[in-house]
OpenMM code with the backbone's topology and positions (N, CA, C; nanometers):
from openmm import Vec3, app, unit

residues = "UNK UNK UNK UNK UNK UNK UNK UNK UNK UNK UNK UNK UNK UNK UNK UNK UNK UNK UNK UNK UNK UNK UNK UNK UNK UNK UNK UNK UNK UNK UNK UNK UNK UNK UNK UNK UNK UNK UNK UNK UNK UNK UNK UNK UNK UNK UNK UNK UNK UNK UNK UNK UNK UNK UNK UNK UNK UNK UNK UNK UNK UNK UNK UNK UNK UNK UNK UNK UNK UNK UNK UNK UNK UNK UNK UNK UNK UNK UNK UNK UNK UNK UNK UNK UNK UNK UNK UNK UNK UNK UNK UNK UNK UNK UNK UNK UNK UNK UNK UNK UNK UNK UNK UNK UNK UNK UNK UNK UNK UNK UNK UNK UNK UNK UNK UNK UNK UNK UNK UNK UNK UNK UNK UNK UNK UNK UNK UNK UNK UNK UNK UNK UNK UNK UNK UNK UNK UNK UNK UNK UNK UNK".split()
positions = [
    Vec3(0.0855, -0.1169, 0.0000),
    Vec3(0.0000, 0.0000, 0.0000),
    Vec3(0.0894, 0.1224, 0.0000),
    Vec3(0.0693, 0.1947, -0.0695),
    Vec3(0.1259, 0.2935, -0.0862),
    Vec3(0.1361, 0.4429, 0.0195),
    Vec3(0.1978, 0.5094, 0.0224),
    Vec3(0.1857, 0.6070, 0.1856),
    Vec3(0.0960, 0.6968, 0.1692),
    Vec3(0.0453, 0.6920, 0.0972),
    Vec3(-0.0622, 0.8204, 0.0546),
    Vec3(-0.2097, 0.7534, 0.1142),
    Vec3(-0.2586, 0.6187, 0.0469),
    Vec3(-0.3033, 0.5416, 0.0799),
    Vec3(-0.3249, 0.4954, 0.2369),
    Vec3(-0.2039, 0.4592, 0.3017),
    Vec3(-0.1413, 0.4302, 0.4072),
    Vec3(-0.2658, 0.5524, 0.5137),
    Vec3(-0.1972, 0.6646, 0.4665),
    Vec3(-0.2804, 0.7831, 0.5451),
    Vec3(-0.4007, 0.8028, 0.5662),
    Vec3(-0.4607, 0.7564, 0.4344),
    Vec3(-0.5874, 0.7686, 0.4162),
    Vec3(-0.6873, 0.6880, 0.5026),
    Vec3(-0.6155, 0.5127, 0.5095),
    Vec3(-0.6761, 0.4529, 0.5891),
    Vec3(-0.6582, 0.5029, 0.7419),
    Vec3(-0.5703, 0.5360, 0.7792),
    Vec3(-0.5535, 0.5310, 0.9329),
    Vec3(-0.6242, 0.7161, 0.9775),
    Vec3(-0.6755, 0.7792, 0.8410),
    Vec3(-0.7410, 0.9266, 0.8872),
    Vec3(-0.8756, 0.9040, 0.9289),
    Vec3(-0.9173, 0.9834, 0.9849),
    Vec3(-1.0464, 0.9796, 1.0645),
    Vec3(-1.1664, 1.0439, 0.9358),
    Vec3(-1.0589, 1.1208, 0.8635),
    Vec3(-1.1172, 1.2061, 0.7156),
    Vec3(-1.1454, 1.1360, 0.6082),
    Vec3(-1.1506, 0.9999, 0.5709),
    Vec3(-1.1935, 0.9437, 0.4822),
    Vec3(-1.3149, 1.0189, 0.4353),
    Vec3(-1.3199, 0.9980, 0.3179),
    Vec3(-1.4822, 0.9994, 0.2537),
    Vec3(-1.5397, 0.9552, 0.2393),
    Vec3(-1.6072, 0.8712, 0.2874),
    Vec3(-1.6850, 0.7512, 0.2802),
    Vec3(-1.8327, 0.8116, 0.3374),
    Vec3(-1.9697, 0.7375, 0.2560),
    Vec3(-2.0719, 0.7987, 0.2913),
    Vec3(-2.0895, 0.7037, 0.4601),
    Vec3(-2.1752, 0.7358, 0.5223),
    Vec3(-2.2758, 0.6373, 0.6159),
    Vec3(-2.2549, 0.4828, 0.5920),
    Vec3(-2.2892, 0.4386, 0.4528),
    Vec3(-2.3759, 0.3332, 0.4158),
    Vec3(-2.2491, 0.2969, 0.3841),
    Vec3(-2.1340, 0.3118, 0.3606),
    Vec3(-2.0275, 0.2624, 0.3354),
    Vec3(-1.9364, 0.2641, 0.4089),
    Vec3(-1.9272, 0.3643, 0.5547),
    Vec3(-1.8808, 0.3407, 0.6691),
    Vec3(-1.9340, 0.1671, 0.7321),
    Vec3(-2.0684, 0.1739, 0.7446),
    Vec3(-2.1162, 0.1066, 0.7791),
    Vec3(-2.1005, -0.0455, 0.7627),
    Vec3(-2.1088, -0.0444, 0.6174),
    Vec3(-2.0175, -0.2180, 0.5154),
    Vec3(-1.9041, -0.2190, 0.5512),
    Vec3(-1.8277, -0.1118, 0.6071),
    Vec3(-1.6785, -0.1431, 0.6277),
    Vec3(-1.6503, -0.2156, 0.7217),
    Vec3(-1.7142, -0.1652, 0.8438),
    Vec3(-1.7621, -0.2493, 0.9901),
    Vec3(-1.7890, -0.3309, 0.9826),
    Vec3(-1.9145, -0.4035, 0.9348),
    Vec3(-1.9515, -0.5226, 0.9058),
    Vec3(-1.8777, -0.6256, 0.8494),
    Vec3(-1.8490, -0.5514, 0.7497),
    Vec3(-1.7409, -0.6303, 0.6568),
    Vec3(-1.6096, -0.7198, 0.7407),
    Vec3(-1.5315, -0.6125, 0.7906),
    Vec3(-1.4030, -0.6295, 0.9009),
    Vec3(-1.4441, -0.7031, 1.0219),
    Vec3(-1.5778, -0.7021, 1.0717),
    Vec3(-1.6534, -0.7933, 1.1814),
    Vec3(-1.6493, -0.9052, 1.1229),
    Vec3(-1.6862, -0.9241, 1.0536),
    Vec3(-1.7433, -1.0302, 0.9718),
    Vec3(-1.6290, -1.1574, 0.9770),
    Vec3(-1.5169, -1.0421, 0.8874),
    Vec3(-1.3736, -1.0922, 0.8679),
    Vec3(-1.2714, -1.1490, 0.9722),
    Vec3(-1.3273, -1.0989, 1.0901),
    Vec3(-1.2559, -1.1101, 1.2473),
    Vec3(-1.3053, -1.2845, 1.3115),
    Vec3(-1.4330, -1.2262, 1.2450),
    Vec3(-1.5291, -1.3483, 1.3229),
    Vec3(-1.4902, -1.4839, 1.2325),
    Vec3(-1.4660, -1.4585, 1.1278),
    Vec3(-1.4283, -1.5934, 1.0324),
    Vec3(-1.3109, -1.6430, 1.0210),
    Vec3(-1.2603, -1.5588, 1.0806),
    Vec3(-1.0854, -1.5926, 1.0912),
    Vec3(-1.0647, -1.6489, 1.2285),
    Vec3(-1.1171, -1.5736, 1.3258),
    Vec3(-1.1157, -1.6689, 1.4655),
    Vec3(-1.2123, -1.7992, 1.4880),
    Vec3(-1.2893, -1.8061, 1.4043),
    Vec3(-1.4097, -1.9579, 1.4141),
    Vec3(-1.2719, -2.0307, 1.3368),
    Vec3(-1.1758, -2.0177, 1.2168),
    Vec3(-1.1133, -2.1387, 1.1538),
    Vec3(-1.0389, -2.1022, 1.2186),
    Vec3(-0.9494, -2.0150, 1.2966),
    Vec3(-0.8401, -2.1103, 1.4025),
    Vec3(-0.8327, -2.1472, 1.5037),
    Vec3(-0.9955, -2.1524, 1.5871),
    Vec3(-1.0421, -2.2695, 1.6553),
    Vec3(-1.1062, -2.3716, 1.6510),
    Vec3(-1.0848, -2.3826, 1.4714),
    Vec3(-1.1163, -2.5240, 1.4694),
    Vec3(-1.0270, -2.6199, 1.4697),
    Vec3(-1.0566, -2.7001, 1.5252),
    Vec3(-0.8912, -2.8111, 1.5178),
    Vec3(-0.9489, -2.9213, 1.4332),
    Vec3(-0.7931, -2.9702, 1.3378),
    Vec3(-0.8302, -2.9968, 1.1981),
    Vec3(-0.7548, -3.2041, 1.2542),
    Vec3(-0.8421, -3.3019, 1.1790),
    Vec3(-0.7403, -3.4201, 1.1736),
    Vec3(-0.6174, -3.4384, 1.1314),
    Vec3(-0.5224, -3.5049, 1.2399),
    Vec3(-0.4223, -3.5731, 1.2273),
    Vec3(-0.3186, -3.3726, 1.2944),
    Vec3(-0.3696, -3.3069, 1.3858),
    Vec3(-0.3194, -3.1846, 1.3863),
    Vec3(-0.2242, -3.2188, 1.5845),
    Vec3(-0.0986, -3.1974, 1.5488),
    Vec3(0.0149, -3.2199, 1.6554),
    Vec3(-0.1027, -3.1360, 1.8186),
    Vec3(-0.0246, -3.2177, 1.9164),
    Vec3(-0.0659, -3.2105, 2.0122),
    Vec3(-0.0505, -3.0604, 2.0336),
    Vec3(0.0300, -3.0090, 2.0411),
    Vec3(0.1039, -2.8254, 2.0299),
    Vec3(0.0111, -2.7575, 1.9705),
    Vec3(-0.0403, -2.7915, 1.8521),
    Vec3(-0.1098, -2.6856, 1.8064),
    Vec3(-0.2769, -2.7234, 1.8053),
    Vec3(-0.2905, -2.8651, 1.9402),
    Vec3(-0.4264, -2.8320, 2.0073),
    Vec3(-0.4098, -2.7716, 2.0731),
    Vec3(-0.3390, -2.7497, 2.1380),
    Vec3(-0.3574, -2.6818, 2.2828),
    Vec3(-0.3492, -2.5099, 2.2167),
    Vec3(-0.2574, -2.4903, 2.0880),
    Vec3(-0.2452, -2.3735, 2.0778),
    Vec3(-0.3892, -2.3271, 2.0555),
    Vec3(-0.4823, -2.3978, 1.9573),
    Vec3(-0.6069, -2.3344, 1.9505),
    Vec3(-0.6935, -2.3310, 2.0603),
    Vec3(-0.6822, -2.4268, 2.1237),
    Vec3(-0.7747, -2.4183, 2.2432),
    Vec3(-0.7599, -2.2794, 2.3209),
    Vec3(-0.6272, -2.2876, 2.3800),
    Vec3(-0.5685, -2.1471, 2.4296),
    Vec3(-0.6202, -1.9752, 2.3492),
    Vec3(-0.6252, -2.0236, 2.2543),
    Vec3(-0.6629, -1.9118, 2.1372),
    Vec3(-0.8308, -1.8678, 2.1564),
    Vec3(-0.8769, -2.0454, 2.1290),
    Vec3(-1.0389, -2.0302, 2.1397),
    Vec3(-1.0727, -1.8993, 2.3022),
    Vec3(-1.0131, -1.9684, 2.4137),
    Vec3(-1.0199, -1.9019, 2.5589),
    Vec3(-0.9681, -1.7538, 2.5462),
    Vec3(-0.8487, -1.7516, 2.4778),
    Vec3(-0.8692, -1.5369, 2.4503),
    Vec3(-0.9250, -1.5056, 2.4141),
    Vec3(-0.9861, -1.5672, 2.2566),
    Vec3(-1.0697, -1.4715, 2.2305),
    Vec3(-1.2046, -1.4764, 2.2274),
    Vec3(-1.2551, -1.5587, 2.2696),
    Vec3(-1.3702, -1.6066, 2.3833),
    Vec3(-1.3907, -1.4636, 2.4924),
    Vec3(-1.2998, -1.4348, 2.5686),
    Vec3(-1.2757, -1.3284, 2.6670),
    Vec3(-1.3035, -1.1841, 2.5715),
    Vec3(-1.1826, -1.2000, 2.4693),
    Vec3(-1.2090, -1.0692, 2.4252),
    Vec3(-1.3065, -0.9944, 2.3213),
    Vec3(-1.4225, -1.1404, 2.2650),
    Vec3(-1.5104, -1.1047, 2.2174),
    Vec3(-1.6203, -1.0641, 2.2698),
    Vec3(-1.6323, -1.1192, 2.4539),
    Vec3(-1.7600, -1.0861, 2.5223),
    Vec3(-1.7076, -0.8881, 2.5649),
    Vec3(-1.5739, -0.8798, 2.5548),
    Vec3(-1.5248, -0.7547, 2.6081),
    Vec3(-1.5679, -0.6542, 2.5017),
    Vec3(-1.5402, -0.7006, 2.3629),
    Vec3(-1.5988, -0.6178, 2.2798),
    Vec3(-1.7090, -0.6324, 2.2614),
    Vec3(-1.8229, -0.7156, 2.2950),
    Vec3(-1.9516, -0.6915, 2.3060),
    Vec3(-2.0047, -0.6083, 2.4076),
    Vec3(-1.9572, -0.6273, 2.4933),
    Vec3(-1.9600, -0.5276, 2.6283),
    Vec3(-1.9113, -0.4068, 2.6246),
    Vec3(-1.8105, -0.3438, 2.5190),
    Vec3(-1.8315, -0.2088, 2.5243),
    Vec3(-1.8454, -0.0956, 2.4696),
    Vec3(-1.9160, -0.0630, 2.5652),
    Vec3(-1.9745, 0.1030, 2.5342),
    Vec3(-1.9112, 0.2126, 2.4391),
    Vec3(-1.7458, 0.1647, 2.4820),
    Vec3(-1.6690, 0.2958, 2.3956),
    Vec3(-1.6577, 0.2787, 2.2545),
    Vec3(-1.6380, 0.1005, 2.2153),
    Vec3(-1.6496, 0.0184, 2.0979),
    Vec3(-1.7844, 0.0783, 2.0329),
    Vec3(-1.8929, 0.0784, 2.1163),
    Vec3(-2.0050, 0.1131, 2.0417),
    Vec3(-1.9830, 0.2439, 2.0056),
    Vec3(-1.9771, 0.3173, 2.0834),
    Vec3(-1.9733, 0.4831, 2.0641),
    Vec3(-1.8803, 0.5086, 1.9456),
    Vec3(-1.7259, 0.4718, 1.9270),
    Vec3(-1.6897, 0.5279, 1.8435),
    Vec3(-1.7125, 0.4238, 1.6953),
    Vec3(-1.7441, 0.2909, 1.6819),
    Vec3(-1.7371, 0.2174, 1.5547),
    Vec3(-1.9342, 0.2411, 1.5543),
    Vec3(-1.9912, 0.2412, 1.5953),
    Vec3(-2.1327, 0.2389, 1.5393),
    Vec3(-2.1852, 0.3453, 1.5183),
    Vec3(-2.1452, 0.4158, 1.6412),
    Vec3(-2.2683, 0.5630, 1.5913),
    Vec3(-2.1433, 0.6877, 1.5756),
    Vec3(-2.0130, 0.6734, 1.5701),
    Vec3(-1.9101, 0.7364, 1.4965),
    Vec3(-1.8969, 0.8638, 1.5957),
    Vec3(-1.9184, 0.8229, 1.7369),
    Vec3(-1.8314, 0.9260, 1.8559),
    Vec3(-1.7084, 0.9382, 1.8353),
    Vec3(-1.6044, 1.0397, 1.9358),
    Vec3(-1.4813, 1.0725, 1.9502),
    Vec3(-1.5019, 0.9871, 2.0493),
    Vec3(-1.3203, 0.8998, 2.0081),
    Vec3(-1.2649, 0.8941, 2.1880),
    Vec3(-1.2581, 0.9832, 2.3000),
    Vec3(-1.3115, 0.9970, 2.4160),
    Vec3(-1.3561, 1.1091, 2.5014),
    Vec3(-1.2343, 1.1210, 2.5831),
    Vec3(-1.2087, 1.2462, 2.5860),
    Vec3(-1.0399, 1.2388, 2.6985),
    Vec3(-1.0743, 1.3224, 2.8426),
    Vec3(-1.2100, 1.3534, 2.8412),
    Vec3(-1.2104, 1.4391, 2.9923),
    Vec3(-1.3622, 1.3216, 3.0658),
    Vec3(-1.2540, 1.2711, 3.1824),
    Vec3(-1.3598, 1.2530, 3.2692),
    Vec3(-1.4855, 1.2884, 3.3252),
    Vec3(-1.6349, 1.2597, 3.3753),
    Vec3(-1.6960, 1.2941, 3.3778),
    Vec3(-1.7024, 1.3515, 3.5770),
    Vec3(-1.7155, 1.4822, 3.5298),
    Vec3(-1.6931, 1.4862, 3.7405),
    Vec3(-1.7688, 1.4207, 3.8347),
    Vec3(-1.8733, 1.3760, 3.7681),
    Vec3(-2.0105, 1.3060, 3.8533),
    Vec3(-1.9637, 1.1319, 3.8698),
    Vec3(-1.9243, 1.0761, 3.7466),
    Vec3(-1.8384, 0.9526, 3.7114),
    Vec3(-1.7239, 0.8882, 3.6961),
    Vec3(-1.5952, 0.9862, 3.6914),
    Vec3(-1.4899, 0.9429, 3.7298),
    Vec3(-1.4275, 0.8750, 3.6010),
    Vec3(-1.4670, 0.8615, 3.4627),
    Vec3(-1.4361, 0.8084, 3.3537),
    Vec3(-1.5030, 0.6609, 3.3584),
    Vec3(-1.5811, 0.5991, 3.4857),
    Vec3(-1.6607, 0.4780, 3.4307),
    Vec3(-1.7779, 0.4725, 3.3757),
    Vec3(-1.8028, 0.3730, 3.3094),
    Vec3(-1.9110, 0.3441, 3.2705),
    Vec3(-2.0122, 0.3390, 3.3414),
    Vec3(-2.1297, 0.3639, 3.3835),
    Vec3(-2.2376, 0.3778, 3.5121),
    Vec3(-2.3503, 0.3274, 3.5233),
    Vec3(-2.3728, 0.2669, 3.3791),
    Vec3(-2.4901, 0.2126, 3.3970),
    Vec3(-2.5994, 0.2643, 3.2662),
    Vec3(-2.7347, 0.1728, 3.2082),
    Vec3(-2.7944, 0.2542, 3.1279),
    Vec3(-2.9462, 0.2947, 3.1895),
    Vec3(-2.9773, 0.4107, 3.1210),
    Vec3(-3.0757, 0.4799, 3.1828),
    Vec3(-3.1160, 0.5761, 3.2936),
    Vec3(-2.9801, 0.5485, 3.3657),
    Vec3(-2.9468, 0.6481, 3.4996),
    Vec3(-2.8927, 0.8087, 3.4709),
    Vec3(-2.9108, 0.8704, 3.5623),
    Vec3(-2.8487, 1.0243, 3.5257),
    Vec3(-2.8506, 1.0509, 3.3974),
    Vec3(-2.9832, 1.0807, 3.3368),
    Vec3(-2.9766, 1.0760, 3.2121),
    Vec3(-2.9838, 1.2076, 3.1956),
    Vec3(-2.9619, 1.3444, 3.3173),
    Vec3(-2.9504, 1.4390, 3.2697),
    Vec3(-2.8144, 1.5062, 3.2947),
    Vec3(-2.7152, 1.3995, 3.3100),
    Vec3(-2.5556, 1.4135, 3.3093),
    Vec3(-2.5104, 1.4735, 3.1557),
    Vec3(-2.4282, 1.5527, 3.1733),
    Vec3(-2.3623, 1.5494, 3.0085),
    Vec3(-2.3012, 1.4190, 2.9656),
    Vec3(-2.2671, 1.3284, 3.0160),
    Vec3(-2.2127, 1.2204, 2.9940),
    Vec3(-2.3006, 1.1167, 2.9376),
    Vec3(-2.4061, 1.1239, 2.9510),
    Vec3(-2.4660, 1.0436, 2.9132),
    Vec3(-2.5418, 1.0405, 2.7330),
    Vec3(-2.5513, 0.9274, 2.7203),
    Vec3(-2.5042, 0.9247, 2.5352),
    Vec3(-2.5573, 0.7718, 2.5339),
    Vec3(-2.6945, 0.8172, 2.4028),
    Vec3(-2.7680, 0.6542, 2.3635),
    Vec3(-2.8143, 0.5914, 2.4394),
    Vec3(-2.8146, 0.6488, 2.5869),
    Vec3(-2.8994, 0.5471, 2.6604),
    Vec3(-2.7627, 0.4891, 2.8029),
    Vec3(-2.6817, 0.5351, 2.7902),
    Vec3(-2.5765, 0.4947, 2.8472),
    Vec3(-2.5031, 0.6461, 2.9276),
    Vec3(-2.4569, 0.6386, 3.0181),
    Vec3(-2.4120, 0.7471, 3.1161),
    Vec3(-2.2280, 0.6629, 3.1116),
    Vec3(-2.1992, 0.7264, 3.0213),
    Vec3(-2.0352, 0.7019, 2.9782),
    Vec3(-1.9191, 0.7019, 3.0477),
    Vec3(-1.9175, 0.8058, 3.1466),
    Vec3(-1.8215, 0.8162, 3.2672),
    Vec3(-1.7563, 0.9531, 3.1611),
    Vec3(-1.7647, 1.0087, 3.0823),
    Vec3(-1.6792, 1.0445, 2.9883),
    Vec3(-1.7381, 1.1806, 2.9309),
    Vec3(-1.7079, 1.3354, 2.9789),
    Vec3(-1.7596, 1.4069, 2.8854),
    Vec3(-1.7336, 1.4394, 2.7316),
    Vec3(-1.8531, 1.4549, 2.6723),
    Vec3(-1.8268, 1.4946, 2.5123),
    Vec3(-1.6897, 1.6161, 2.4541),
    Vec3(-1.6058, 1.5575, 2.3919),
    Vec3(-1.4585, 1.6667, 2.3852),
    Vec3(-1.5374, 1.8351, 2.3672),
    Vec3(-1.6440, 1.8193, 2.2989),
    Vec3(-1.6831, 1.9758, 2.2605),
    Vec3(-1.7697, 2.0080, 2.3932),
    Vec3(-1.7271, 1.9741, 2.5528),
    Vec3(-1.8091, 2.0081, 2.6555),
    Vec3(-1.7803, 2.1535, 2.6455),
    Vec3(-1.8654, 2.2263, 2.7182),
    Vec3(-1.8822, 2.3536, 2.7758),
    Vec3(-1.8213, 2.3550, 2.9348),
    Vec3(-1.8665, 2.4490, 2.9840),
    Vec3(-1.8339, 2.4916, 3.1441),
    Vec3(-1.9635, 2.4839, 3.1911),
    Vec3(-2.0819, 2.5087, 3.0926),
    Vec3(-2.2169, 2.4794, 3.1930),
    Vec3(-2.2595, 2.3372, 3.1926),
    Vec3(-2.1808, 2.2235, 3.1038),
    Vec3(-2.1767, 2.0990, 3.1148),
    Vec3(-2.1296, 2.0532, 3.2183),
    Vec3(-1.9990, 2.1046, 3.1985),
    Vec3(-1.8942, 2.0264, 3.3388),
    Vec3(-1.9762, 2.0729, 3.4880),
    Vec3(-2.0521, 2.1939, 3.4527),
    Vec3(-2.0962, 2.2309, 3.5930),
    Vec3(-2.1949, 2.1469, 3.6356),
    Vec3(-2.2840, 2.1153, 3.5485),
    Vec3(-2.4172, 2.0120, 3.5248),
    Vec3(-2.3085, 1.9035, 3.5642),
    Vec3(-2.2262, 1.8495, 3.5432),
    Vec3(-2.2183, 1.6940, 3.6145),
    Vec3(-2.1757, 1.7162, 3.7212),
    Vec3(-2.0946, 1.8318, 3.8107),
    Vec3(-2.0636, 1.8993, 3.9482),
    Vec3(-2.2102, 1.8920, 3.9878),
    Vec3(-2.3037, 1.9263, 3.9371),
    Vec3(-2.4634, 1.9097, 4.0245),
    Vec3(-2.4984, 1.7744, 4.0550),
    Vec3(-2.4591, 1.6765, 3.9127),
    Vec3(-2.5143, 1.5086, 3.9513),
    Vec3(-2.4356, 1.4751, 4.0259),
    Vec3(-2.3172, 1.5149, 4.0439),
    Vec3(-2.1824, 1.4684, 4.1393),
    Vec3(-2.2367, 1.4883, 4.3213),
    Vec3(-2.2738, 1.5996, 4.3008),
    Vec3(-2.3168, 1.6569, 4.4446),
    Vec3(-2.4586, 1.5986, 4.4765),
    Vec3(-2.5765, 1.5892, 4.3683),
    Vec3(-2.6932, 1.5089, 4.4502),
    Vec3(-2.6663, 1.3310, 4.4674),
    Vec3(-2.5868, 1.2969, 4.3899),
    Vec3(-2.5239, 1.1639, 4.4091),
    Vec3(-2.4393, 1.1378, 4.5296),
    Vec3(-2.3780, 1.2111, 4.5614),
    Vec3(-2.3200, 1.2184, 4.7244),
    Vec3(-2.4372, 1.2493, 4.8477),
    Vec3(-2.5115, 1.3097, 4.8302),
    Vec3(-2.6052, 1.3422, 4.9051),
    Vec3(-2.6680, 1.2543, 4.8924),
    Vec3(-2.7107, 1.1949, 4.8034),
    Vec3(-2.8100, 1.0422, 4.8043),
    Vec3(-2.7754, 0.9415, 4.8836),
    Vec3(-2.6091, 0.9431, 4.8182),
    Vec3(-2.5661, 0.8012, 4.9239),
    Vec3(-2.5219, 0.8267, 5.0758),
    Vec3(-2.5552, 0.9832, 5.1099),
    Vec3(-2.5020, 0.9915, 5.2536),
    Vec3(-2.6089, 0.9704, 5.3107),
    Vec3(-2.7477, 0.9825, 5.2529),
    Vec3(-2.8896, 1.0307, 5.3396),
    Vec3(-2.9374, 0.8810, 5.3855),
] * unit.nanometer
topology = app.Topology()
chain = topology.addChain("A")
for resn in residues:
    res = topology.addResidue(resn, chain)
    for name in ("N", "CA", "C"):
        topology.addAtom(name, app.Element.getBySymbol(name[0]), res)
């Protein structure tokens, strides 16, 4: 691949519509998922070493497929095409919190309270999660 190329893939600026963002994902899911089902399959007449290697293989990524089903940030930035978020949320601390709760946090996004404010926050945002921060302490002291 050429470096021009090179750039293009790893820019956030591609041109690509929606509908072709979208096939790309799928596509590369798709591709992840078919490549890890055949090298946990173990094939006849295959050395003792490289059962155990797949088995071992099957168990990572076993782990790290329920991890990427499980998260939130995975969703946020590959499905509905969020920024990685770099400022903590003052009410949340950068975790994840739960869905449906404090849903009038700035942090909260799709149904999910992120731990994470949006990079384009304001000061009357950050102040708004200083308010959920403070009736959330007061909740759990009362």
């Amino acid at each position: 691949m050429g470096e021009e190329m090179e750039t293009k893939a790893v820019s956030n600026q591609v041109n690509l519509s929606p509908e072709q963002w979208r096939y790309a994902r799928e596509r590369f899911c798709s591709l992840m998922h078919q490549w890890a089902n055949a090298y946990k399959t173990s094939l006849d007449g295959e050395s003792e070493y490289m059962k155990k290697r797949r088995q071992e293989f099957r168990w990572h990524w076993d782990f790290v497929e329920l991890q990427i089903d499980k998260s939130n940030l995975l969703y946020r930035t590959m499905i509905v095409g969020d920024e990685l978020r770099t400022t903590p949320c003052p009410a949340h601390k950068g975790h994840w919190s739960g869905c449906g709760v404090d849903e009038d946090c700035p942090c909260y996004f799709h149904g999910n309270v992120t731990g994470w404010l949006p990079n384009n926050h304001t000061p009357e945002m950050a102040a708004k999660a200083e308010d959920v921060r403070a009736r959330r302490e007061k909740d759990i002291s009362a």
